[in-house]
N, C-alpha and C positions, 0 to 999 in steps of 0.2 A: 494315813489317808486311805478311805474304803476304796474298794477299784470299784472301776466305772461298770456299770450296767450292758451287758454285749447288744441290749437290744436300742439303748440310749445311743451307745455309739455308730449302731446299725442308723438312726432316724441322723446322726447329727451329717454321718457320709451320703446319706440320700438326699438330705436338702441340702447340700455343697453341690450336690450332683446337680438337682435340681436349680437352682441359683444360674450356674454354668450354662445349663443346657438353657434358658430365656435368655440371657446374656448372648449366647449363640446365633438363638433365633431370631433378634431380634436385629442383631447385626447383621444377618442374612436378607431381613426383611428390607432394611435401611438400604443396603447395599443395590437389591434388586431396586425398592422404588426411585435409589437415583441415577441406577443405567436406566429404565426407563424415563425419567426427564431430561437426561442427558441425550439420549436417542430421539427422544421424539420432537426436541428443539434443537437438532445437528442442525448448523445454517451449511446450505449448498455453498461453495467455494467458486462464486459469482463476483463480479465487480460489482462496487456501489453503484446506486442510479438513488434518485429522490424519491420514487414511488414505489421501492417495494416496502411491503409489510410483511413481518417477521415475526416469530417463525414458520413455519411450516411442520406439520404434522408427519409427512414420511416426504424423503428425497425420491423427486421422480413421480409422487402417487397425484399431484394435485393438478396436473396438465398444464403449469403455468402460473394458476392461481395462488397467490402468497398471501392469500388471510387466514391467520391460526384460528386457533380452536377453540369452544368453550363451549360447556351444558352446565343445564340448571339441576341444578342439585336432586331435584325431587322427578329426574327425567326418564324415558326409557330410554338407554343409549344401547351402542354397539361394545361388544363384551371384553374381558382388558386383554382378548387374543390381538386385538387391533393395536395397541400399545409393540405386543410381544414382534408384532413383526417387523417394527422397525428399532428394533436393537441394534445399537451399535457404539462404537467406543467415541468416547465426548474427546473432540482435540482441544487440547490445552491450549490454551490462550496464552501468546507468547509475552515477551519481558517487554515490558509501557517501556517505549519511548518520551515518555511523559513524566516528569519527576513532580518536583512540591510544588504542588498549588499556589498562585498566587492570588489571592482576597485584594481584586483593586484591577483598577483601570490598565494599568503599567503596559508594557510592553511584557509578552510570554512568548520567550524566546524557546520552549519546547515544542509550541502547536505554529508560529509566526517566524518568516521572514524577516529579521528587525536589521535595520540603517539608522544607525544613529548617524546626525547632523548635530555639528556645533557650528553658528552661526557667528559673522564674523562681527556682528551687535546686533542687539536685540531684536524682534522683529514686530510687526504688531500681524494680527491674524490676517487681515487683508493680502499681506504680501503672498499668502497660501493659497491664494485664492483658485486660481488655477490650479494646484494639485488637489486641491480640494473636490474640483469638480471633476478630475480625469474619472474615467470607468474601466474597471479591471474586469476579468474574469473570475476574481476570488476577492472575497472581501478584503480592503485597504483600511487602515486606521491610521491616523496623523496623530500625533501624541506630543505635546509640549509641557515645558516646565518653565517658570519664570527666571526662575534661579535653580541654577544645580542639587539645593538640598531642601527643594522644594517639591511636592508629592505632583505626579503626572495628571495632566485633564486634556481630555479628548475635546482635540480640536475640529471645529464647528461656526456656525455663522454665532452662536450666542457667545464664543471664547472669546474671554479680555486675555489680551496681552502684557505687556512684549515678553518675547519670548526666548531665553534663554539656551536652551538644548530640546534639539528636534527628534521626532522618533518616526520612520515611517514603518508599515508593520504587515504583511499581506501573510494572510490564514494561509498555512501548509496544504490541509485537505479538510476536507466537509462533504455531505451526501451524496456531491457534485463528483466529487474522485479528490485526485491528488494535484494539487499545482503542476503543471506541466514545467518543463524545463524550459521553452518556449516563453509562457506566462512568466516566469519567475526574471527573462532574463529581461523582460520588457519593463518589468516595476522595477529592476535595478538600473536600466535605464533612464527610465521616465526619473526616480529617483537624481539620479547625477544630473542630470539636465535640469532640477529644480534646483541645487544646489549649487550649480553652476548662478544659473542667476539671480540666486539670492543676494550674497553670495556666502555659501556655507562649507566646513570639510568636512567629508565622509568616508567612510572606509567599507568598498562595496565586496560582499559574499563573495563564495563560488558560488554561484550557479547551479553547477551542477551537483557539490554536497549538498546546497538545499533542494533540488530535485529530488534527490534521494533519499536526503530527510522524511521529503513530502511523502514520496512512494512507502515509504515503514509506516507514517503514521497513518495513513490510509489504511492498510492492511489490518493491521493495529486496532483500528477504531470500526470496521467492518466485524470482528468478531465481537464488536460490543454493540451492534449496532440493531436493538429489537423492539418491534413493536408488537404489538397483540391484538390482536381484533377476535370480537363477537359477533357473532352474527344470528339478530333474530329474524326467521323465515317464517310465511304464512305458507302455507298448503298451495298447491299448484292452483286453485281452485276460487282464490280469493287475494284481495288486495290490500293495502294501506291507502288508504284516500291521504291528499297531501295533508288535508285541513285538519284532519285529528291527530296525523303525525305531529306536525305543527303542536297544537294545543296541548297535547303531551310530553313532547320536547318541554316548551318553555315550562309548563305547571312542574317539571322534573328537574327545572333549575341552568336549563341550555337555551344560547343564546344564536339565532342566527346570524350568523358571519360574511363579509363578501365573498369569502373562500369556496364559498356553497356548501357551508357544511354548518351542523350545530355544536359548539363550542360547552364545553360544562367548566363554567371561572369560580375558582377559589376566591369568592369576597375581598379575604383577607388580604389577600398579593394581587390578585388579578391575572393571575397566571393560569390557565390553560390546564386542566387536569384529563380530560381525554376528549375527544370527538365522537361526533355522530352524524356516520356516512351512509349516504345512497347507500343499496345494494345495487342498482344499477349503473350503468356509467354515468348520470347525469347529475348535475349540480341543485344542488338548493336552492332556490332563491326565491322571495316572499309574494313576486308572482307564479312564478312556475307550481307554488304548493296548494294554490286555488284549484289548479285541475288535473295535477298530474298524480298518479299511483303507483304503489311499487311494490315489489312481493317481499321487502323486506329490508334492515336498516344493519350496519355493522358501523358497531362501537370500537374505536380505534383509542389504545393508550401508545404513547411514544415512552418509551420507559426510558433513555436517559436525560428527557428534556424537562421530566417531574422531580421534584425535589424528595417525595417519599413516595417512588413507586410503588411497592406492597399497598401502602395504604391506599393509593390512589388506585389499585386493583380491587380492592376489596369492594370501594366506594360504587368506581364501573360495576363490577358482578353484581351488586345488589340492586343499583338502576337499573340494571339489565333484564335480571331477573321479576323485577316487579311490572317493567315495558314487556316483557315476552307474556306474563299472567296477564296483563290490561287485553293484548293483542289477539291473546289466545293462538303464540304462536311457539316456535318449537326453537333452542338455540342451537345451531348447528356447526360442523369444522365448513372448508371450503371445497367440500366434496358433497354438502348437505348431510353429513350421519351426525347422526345424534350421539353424543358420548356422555361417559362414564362418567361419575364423581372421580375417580382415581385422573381423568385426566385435564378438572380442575386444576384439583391438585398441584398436577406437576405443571400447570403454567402458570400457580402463582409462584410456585416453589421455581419458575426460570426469570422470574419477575424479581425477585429475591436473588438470587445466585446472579443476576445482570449486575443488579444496585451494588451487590456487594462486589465485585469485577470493578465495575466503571470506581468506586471509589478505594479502592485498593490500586488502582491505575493514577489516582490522582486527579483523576473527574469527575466530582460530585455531580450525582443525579441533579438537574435545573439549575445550576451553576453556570458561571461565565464558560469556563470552559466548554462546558458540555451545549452550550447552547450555539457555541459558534462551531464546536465540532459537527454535531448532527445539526446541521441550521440547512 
């Protein structure tokens, strides 16, 4: 066998070298850009409330204000030292108290209070009538079955009867907080006392394990809990008339809403893929946009209430971006700076790493669950 050439073997240890060292670089690269998305979508360690919008850009830098961030690709932003300053270590998202999915109506005893009642014969739905109408502080659901191995239907004025095994069901926690201990002990209450005059047997919780329950999954569902907003601004100088906002909006496929906000509906489902809100505090509505202006509009995604965030990211950025060229206006964070493509980037890359979260927890993005947890 001839030996090898010194200078053959010289080129084959320099491209090994070479190989290694992009392999290197390139995990260095990796690593920095996701402390940076990690750092600059740290959520502050805040109780739920129903209006904030998430995430924020640096803890402490926005005076209050919680609308993220987003520039148009083609922008002059602020440089990626603005990223660099808010560096800091991403907290792990603790172990879901949420286990396997359930696909269906049923009673989910991982997010809900559940009481099962067995009735001492049949019932027809009337006899609910009254629990039907009580009002909770957390969502209640009534859930019957005809017969025991027959699939659950949520009970309502349109439910046929009679009804064989009862389910009452009150949500643990949602945007609102956690069921209180208080709350909890009043539906088990109210609970017995229906089933007293039914008359049906129940077998009621603790209380206070489910308070506690409530309180984990709250916390829980707080670190999942993100929305994103854009925001395109006009110059201090100039305004959006309501009426070509308006005309814009709907020709772009959004609907005005009672909500006072414009709606963008998936045909398909008819579900909700993001919003489009005031920049100021005041509401939409089909009179007020005859006269009223406003220095600018932020696009709101709820990223666990959509069924494919990402893509539902992609779709906002592009409306976004095509509304800020019409407007000839500038996308800005909630400080007004204009930013970088790198910190696109990292908010669709938190858009993604949420999706993948919430359904590694067991909550599909737009899913039953997810819709009555962030509801």
């Amino acid at each position: 066998m001839p030996a090898l050439n010194p200078l053959f073997i010289g080129l084959l240890i320099a491209g090994a070298v070479l190989v290694v060292g992009v392999i290197i670089v390139n995990w260095l690269q990796e690593r920095r850009v996701r402390r940076r998305i990690d750092a600059t979508f740290r959520k502050p360690a805040t109780a739920r409330d129903s209006d904030r919008i998430e995430p924020m850009l640096a803890a402490g830098e926005s005076g209050g204000e919680t609308i993220a961030i987003m520039q148009d690709e083609g922008g002059e932003t602020a440089d990626e030292a603005t990223l660099e300053q808010t560096t800091h270590e991403f907290e792990p998202i603790p172990q879901s108290p949420v286990h396997a999915d359930v696909n269906g109506i049923g009673p989910d005893v991982d997010i809900e209070c559940v009481i099962d009642l067995q009735p001492e014969e049949p019932l027809p739905t009337a006899a609910l009538d009254t629990a039907l109408a009580n009002a909770h502080a957390k969502p209640v659901r009534w859930l019957g079955k005809r017969a025991p191995g027959l699939p659950w239907q949520t009970l309502d004025a349109y439910a046929k009867g009679p009804w064989q095994v009862l389910a009452a069901c009150l949500l643990l926690a949602n945007r609102s907080g956690a069921a209180s201990l208080e709350q909890i002990e009043q539906f088990v209450g109210m609970v017995a006392q229906v089933a007293a005059e039914l008359p049906a047997s129940m077998a009621a919780p603790d209380a206070a394990a489910e308070a506690a329950r409530a309180e984990e999954l709250d916390r829980f569902c707080a670190d999942l809990d993100v929305q994103i907003g854009l925001t395109v601004l006009k110059d201090e100088a100039t305004q959006i008339p309501g009426t070509k906002l308006r005309g814009m909006a709907e020709a772009a496929g959004f609907r005005l809403t009672p909500a006072g906000q414009f709606d963008f509906v998936q045909d398909e489902t008819g579900a909700t893929l993001f919003s489009l809100q005031n920049y100021k505090q005041e509401a939409f509505t089909a009179e007020s946009l005859r006269a009223l202006t406003t220095p600018g509009v932020v696009f709101i995604l709820d990223v666990p209430r959509v069924a494919d965030p990402v893509r539902a990211f992609d779709q906002m950025r592009l409306t976004a971006k095509r509304m800020t060229q019409t407007l000839e206006g500038t996308l800005v964070d909630d400080n007004r700076r204009a930013l970088t493509d790198a910190s696109l980037a990292a908010i669709r890359g938190q858009v993604q790493a949420t999706a993948a979260a919430l359904r590694e927890a067991h909550i599909e993005p737009g899913g039953l669950r997810a819709l009555r947890l962030f509801g």
